[in-house]
C-alpha positions as CSV (number, residue, x, y, z in Angstrom):
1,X,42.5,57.3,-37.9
2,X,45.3,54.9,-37.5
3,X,45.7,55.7,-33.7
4,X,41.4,54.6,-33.8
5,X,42.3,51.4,-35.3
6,X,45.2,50.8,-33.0
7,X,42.9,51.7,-30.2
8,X,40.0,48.7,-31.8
9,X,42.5,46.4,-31.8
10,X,43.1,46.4,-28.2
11,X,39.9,46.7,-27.1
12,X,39.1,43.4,-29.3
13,X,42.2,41.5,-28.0
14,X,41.5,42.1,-24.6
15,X,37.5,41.5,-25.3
16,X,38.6,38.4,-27.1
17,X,40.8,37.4,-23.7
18,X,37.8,38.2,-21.3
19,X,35.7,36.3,-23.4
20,X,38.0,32.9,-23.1
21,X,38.9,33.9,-19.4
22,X,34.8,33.6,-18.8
23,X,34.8,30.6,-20.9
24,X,37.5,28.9,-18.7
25,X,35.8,29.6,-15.6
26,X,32.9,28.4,-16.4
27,X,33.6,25.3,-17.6
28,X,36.0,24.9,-14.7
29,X,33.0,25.8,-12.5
30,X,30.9,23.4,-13.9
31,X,33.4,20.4,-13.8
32,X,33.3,21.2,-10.2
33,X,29.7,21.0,-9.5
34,X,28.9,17.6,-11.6
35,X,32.2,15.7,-10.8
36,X,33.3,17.0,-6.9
37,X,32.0,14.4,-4.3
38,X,28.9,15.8,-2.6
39,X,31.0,16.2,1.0
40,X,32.9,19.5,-0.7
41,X,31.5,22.7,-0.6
42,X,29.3,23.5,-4.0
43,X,26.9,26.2,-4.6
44,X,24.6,23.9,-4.8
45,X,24.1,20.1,-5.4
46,X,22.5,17.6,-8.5
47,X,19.7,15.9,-7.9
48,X,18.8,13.7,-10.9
49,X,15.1,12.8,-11.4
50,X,14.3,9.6,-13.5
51,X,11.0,9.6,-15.4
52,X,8.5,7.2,-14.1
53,X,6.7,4.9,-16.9
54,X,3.2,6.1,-18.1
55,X,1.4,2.7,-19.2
56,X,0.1,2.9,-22.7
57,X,-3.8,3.2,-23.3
58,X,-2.9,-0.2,-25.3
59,X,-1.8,-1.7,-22.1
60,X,-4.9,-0.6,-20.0
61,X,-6.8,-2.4,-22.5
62,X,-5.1,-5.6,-22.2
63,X,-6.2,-8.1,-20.0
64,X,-3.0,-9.3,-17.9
65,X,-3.2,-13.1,-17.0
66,X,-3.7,-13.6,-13.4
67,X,0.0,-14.4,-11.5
68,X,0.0,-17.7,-9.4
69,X,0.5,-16.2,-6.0
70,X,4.1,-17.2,-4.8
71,X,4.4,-17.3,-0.9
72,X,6.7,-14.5,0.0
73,X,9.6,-14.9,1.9
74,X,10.1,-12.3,5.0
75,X,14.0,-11.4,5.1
76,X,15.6,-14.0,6.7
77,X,13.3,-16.8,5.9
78,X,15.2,-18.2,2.8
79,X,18.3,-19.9,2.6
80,X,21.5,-18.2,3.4
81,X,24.6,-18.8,2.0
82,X,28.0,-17.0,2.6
83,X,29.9,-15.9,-0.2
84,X,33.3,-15.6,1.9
85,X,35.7,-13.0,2.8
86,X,36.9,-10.8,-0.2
87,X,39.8,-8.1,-0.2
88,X,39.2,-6.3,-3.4
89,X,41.3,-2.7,-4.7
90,X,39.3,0.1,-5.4
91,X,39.7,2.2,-8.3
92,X,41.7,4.6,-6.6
93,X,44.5,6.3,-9.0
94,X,47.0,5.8,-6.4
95,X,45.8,2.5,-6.1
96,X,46.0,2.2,-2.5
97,X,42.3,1.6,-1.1
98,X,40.7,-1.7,-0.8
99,X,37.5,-2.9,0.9
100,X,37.7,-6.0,2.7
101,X,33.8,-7.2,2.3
102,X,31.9,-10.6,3.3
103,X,28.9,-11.1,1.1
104,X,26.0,-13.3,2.8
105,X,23.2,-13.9,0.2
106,X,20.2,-15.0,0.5
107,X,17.9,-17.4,-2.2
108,X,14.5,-18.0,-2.2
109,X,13.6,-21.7,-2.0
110,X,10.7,-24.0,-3.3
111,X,7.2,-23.0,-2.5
112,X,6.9,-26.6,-1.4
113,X,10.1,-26.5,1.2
114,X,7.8,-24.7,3.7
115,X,5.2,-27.6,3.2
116,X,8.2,-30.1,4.0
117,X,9.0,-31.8,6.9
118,X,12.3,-31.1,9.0
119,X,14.3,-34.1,7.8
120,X,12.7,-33.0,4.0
121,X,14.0,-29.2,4.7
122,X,17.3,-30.5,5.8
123,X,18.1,-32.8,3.1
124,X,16.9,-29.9,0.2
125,X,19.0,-26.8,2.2
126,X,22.2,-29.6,1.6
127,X,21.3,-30.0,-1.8
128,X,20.7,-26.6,-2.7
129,X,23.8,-25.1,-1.0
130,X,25.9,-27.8,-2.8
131,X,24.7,-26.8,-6.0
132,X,24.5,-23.1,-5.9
133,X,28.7,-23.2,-4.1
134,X,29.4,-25.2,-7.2
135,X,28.3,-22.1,-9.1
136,X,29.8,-19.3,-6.4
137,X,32.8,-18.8,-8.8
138,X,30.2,-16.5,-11.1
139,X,28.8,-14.6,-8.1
140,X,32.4,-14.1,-6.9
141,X,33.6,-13.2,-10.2
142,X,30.9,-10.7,-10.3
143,X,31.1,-9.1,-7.1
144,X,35.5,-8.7,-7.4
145,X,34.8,-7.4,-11.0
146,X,31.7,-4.2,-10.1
147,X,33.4,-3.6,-6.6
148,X,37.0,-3.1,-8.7
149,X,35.3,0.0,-10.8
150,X,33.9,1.6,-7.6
151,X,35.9,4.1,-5.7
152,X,36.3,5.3,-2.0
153,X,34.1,8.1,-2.2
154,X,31.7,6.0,-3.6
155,X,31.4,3.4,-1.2
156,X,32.0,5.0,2.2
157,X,28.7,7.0,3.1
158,X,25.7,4.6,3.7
159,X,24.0,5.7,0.9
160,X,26.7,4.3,-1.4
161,X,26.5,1.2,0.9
162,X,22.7,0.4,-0.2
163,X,23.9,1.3,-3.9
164,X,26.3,-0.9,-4.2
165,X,23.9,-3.9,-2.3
166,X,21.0,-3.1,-4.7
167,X,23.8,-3.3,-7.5
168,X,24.9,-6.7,-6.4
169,X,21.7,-7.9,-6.1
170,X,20.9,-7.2,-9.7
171,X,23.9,-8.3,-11.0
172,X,24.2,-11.7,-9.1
173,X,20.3,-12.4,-9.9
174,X,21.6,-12.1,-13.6
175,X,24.3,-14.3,-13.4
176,X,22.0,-17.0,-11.6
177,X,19.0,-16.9,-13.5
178,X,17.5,-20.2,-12.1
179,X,17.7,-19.0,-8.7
180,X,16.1,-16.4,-7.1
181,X,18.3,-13.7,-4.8
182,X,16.2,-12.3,-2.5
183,X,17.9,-10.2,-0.6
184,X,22.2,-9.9,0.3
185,X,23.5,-9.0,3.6
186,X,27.1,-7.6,4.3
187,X,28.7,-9.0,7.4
188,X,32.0,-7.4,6.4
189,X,32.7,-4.2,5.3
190,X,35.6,-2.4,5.9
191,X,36.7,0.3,3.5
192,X,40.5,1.8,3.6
């Protein structure tokens, strides 16, 4: 009976080890797959699916008030204004890689300045570029600080590219709430 219990012992240590062995690996496994950039080998990849937003029978039923139509601008028909040359550091643990980036932006103007006359249009793109540079320390200050949290591996393909432009985009149209950021071009963007 005692060589049975000696025998049950081992077999539940070594069950016990197994079991924590398994344990390991599969965590280890799984820290793989989510945080391993998408350019090594995996068994297979995440793909994240955001709900969409299912309106409300109360908001069917509400009458919305008619919007004031607001000419459009086609890319390239607002006013462009370059942001300047920017070496940043990634966050690389070595910290070694930079991006050296030149941010043009792009603002929508009055309605009316399409309506204006050339000398008119010339007179309100001075004004307007003299007071949105007097506020380009917040859009610098907010590009240096988001590019500083982003890493290589983020920013190298071209999908992290358009990322990081539609995260500007947001984030500068915060910072300048009376203006309107229609779109931001990169004319500069060099990542080592």
């Amino acid at each position: 009976m005692q060589n049975v219990t000696k025998i049950l012992a081992v077999v539940g240590r070594v069950l016990s080890i197994l079991v924590m062995l398994i344990g390991v690996v599969a965590s280890l496994a799984t820290a793989y797959i989510v945080f391993a950039p998408d350019s090594m080998p995996k068994p297979f990849y995440l793909e994240y699916y955001y709900p969409t937003v299912v309106p409300t029978p109360e908001a069917a039923v509400t009458p919305t008030p008619e919007p004031t139509p607001v000419p459009t601008v086609a890319p390239g028909g607002g006013l462009m204004i370059d942001s300047g040359t920017k070496i940043i550091n990634l966050a690389d643990p070595a910290g070694r890689k930079y991006i050296r980036i030149t941010i043009v932006l792009e603002f929508a103007p009055e309605p009316e300045f399409y309506s204006m006359d050339h000398e008119m249009q010339a007179a309100y793109r001075t004004d307007f570029t003299t007071e949105v540079t007097s506020k380009m320390p917040m859009v610098d200050d907010a590009i240096i600080t988001w590019i500083s949290t982003k890493t290589f591996d983020q920013l190298y393909t071209a999908e992290g590219k358009e990322l990081l432009r539609l995260e500007l985009l947001h984030l500068i149209n915060e910072r300048l709430e009376e203006y309107d950021v229609i779109s931001l071009y990169f004319t500069e963007f060099v990542v080592d």
